[in-house]
Residue, then its C-alpha position, 0 to 999 in steps of 0.5 A: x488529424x487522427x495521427x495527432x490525435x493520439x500523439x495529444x492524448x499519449x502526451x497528456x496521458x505520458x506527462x500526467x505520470x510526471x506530475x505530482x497529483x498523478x504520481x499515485x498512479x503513475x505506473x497505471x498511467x504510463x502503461x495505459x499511454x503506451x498501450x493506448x498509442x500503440x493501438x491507436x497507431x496499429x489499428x489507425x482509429x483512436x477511440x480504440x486506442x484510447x479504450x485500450x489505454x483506458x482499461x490498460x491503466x485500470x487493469x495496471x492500477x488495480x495489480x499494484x493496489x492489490x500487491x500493495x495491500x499484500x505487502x502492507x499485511x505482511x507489516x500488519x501481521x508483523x506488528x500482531x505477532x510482536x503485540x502478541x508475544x509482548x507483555x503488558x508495558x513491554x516494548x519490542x522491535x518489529x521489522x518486515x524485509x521483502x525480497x524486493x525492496x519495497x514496504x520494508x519496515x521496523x519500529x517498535x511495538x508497546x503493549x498498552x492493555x490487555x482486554x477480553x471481548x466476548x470473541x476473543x482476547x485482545x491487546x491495545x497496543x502503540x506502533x511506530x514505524x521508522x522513516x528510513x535505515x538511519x539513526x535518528x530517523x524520524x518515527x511515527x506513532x499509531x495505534x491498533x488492536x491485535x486479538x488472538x484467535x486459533x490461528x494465533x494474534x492477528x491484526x484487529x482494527x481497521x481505524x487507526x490504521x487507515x492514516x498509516x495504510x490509507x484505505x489498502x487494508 
């Protein structure tokens, strides 16, 4: 009874990876089946290897949020400087390549308006982003706000952003 047990949850677990509804979480998922069928095996008590697989998806879910949200800021800062170094109407390429092939990106950059804040000076600006490496590929358009600081033009909106980065911002 216990064998099967974990063999029911490994597989439910295992095939949620393969479902469309899970595949946000996929890598969390299948890493916590494994961890948790292996424990339930080694240690021959299931509820161990279900805690186990549990907080092995939780743990695998929050690096890949975390280095997600890294490599989105790396496009965010991309799309501030080019705003930053950009005229009022003006329009330029912007463009991010990682090592790994992962959230790369490009498109364009249009300044809109210049405005100042009690803060700081800031611009409005529109931004595409290119769905894949073809011409003609399909682009999107959104929105944000860069303001200078310091340090240089850095990324200053969260709203409109969020459509683009969900809430990984």
């Amino acid at each position: 009874m216990t064998g099967r047990l974990v063999l029911t949850f490994a597989a439910a677990a295992a095939s949620c990876a393969f479902v469309s509804g899970c595949a946000s979480s996929s890598i969390g998922a299948a890493s916590g089946a494994a961890a948790g069928l292996a424990t339930g095996v080694v240690t021959s008590n299931p509820a161990v290897g279900i805690g186990v697989g549990i907080v092995v998806q939780a743990a695998t879910d929050e690096a890949v949020k975390r280095v997600m949200k890294s490599l989105h800021k790396d496009q965010q800062e991309a799309i501030a400087v080019t705003a930053g170094a950009s005229t009022i109407g003006e329009t330029r390429p912007w463009n991010v390549k990682h090592t790994l092939p992962v959230e790369n990106g490009h498109g364009d950059v249009r300044v809109l308006r210049e405005f100042n804040s009690a803060l700081a000076q800031c611009r409005e600006f529109a931004f595409s982003v290119v769905d894949g490496d073809e011409a003609g590929a399909p682009q999107s358009w959104f929105l944000a706000t860069t303001c200078k600081d310091p340090g240089g033009w850095k990324w200053a909106s969260a709203e409109p952003a969020v459509e683009r980065w969900g809430n990984l911002q």
